[in-house]
N, C-alpha and C positions, 0 to 999 in steps of 0.2 A: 515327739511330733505326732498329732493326732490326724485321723484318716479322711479329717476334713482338709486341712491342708493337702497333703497329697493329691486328693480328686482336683480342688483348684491347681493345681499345678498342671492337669495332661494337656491344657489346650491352652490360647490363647497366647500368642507370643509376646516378649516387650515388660518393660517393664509398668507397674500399675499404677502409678503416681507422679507427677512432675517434682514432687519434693523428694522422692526416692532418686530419678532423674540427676537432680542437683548434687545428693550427695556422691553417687558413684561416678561422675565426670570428674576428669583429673581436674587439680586444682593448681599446679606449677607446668601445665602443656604450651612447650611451643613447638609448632608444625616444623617438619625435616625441611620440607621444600615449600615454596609460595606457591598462590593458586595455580600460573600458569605454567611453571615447570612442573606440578603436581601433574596439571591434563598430561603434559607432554609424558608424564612417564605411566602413566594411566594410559595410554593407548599404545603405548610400548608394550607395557602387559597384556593390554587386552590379545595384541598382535602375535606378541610373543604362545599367551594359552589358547587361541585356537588355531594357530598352526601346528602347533606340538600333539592337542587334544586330537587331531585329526589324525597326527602320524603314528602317534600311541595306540589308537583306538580304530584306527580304521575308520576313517569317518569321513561325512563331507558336508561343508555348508550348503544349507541350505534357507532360502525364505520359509517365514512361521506366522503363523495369522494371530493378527489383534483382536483380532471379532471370530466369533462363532456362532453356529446355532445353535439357539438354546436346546430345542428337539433330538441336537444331536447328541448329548451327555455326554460331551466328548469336553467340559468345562472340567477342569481343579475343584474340588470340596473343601481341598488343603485340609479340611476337618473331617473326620467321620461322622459328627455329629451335624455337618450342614451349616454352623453358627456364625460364618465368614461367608458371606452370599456376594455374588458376583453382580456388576453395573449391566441393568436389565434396559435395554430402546428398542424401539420398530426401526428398522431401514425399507428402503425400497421407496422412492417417490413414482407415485401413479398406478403401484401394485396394489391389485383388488385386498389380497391379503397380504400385510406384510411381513416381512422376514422379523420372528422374532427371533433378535441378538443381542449377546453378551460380549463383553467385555471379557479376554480371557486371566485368572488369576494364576494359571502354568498352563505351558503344552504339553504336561504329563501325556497327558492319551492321545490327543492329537498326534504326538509322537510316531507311538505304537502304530494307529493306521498309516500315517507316511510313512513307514518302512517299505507298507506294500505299495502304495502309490507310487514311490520310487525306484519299483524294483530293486529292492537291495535282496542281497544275497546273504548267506549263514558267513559271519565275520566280516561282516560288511555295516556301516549304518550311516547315522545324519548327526549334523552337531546346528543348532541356531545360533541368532543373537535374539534371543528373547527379552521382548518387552510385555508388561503387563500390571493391572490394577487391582490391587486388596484393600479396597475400602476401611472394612474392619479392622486394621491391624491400631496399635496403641503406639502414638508417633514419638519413641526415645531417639536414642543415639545409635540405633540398630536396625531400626524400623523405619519401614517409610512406606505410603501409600502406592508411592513406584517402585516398579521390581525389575529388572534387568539380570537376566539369569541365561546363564551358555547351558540350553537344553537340551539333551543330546538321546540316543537311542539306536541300538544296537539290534543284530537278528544272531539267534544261539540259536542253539541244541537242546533236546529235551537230557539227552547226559552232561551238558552243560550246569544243569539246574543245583550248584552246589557250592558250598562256603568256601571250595577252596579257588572256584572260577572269578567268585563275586571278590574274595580278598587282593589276586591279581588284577583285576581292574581297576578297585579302589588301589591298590599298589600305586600303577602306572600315571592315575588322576593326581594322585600325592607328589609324583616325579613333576609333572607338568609345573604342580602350584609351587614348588621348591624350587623347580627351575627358573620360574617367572620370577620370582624373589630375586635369585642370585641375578640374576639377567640386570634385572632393576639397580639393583647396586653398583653393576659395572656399569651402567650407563648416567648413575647419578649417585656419585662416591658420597654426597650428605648423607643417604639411608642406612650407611653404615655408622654408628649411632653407639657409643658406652652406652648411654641411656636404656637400652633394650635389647635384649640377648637376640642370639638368631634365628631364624625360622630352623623348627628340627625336621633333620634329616629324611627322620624314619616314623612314620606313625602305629600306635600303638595301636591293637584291635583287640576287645574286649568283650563281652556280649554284658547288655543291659542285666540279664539276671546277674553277670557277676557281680558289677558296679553296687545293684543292691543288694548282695552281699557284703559286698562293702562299709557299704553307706545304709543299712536295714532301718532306720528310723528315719531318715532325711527325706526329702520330696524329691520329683524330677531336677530341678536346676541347682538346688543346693548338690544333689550327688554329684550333677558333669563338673560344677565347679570344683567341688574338692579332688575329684580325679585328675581335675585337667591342671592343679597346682604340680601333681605328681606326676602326670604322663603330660607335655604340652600340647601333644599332638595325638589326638583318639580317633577311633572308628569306632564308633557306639552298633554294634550286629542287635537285630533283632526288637525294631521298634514298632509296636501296635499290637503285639500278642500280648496277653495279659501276664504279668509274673505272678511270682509266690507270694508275696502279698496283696490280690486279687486288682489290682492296676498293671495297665503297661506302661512302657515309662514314657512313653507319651502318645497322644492319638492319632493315628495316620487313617487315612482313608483308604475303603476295603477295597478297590477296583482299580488297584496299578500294583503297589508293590506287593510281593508275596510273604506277609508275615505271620501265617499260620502254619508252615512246612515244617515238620522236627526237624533238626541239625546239627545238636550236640547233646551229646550225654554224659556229662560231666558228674561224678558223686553220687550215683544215682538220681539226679536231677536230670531231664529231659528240658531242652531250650528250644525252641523255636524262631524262626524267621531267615532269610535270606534276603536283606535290606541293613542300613542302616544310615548312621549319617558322620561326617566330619565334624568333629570341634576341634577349637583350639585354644590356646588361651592368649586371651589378647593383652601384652604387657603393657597396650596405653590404658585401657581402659581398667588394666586388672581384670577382665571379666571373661566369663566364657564366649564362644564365637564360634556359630554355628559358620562354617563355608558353604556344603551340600547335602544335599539328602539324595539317596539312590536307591537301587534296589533290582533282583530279578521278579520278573512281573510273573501276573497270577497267570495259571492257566484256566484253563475253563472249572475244572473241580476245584482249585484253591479258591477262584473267583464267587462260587456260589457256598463253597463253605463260610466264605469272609462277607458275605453278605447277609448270610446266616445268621452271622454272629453280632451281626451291627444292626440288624430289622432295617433290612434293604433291598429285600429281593426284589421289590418293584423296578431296579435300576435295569432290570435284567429285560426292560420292555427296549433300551433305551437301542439305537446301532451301535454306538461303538459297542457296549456287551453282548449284546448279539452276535458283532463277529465275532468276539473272543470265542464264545460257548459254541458257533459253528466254522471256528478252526479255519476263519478265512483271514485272520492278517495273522504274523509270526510269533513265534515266542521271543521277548526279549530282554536286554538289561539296561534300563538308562536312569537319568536323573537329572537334576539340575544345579548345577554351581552357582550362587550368589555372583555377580560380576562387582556389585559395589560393596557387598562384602569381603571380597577377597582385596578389591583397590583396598580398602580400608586396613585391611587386616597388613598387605604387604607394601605399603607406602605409610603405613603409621600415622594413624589419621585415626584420632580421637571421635570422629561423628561422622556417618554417612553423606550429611549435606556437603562435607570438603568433597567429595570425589561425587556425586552424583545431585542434578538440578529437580527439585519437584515442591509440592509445598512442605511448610511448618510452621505450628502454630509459634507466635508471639512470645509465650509464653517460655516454650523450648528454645525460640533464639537469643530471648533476654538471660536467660541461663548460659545459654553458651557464649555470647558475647562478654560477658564479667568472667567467662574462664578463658580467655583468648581464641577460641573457638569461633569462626567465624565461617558459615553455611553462604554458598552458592546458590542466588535464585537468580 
């Protein structure tokens, strides 16, 4: 595998073709449940993971804003590179100057400063029901311009700050999404299914240098795939520091999660990051399946190291980096679960459009329609 592939691999999610598309959708799929006992257990789960997420994690719902100011850089990059740009209008009718806002693509940061806005406390935090628009994305069977994500966010410790705090969390997340599975089952005995094994237990947690260790010639998606034939269920540690062969394993942006901190030393290899994200492998599709991405966030030095490293210190005009670097909202750990990722993933649902409404091209539902796959608009 040459190091052109690899580079094309750090960014852009989705698959790259509607003819790629076509081959990897199953071709013998019919749906567990029909569309309207589908809702009905789709909001079982929903019910079911954030009351649990809350009790796990200390958490509380809370409202989460659609819109933001652009001024305020408190938007998603989702990319390091910028390349996924957020839906740019003026509001404000009769204002001399109007509010330039965005559309938001996560409440990554927004996050962070509501912790202090709502007076939360160390072991205390917020959980959403996050909605939100990425234009950019590449519309497959995973992907969709609408994003619906349980966003959540936590206030730590600066001795907090460590692989074995971050693996307890993701532990507890892992309970939640297992539990909502089995929940589902006793409420709707079809999901239990010969056709597809069961959601596992326990997830396995790996760091990216080892996987390429592994997999040393493959790109980003071909390694989680071949891992996640052998582990179903990973926590990929330490995504957006560069490995040993001069990529990370894939791009994250420098101003939330913290993935420049050493934190293992394995071989005399030194690894980095405190972040990482859920896969799993999904048995309708065969394919890999991202659920979350998480992480403990930057402090003020990891923050301007990582901006360092990306030619981004400009951010650092922005407020929300500003409070970070003047130590006025908290240190903390959050991230955002997929909601129609996970329906999909744990009600066995071959395409996103079954479990969540938005658009799709033509194209992609004459595809699914000759595979019995049939999207919700």
């Amino acid at each position: 595998m040459n190091n052109g592939d690899k580079k094309a691999d750090l960014a852009g999610p989705g698959v790259s073709t509607y003819e790629e598309v076509e081959k990897i959708l199953p071709t013998d799929y019919t749906p567990l449940l029909p569309p309207l006992k589908r809702m009905d257990a789709l909001f079982a789960v929903k019910q079911y993971i954030e009351d649990n997420l809350c009790k796990e994690l200390n958490l509380h719902m809370v409202q989460v804003p659609l819109i933001v100011d652009k001024e305020s850089g408190v938007n998603d990059y989702l990319d390091r590179d910028g390349s996924r740009t957020p839906i740019d209008f003026e509001c404000g009718l009769g204002l001399e100057r109007k509010i330039q806002a965005q559309v938001v693509q996560a409440a990554t940061k927004w996050k962070r400063m509501a912790l202090k806005q709502f007076d939360c406390e160390v072991g205390e935090g917020i959980c959403t029901d996050m909605r939100a628009v990425r234009k950019d994305y590449f519309l497959d069977h995973d992907h969709s311009c609408y994003v619906d994500q349980w966003d959540w966010e936590k206030v730590m410790t600066e001795d907090q700050r460590s692989l074995d705090f971050l693996t307890d969390v993701v532990k507890k997340i892992w309970k939640v999404i297992y539990g909502a599975g089995e929940y589902a089952k006793e409420l709707f005995p079809e999901l239990t299914s010969d056709k597809y094994p069961g959601i596992p237990e326990e997830l396995t947690f790996l760091h990216a240098e080892e996987i390429l260790d592994m997999y040393p010639d493959l790109p980003r998606k071909q390694r989680e795939t071949r891992v996640l034939q052998e582990y179903p269920a990973v926590f990929i540690i330490g995504i957006g520091s560069t490995l040993k062969d001069g990529y990370p394993h894939e791009m994250r942006a420098a101003d939330y999660d913290d993935w420049v901190t050493e934190t293992i030393t394995k071989n005399g290899n030194t690894m980095h990051g405190l972040n990482g994200d859920i896969l799993v492998w999904n048995p309708v599709t065969k394919r890999r399946h991202e659920l979350t991405s998480m992480g403990i966030r930057v402090t003020k030095e990891t923050l301007k190291k990582q901006l360092e490293i990306t030619n981004q210190l400009h951010f650092l005009e922005f407020p929300y980096h500003q409070a970070i670097m003047n130590d006025e909202i908290p240190l903390s750990i959050g991230g955002g679960i997929g909601q129609s990722r996970t329906y999909m993933y744990l009600l066995r649902t071959a395409h996103l459009g079954e479990v969540s409404v938005t658009v799709w091209p033509k194209v992609l539902k004459d595809i699914c329609t000759a595979k019995n796959i049939h999207v919700i608009e």
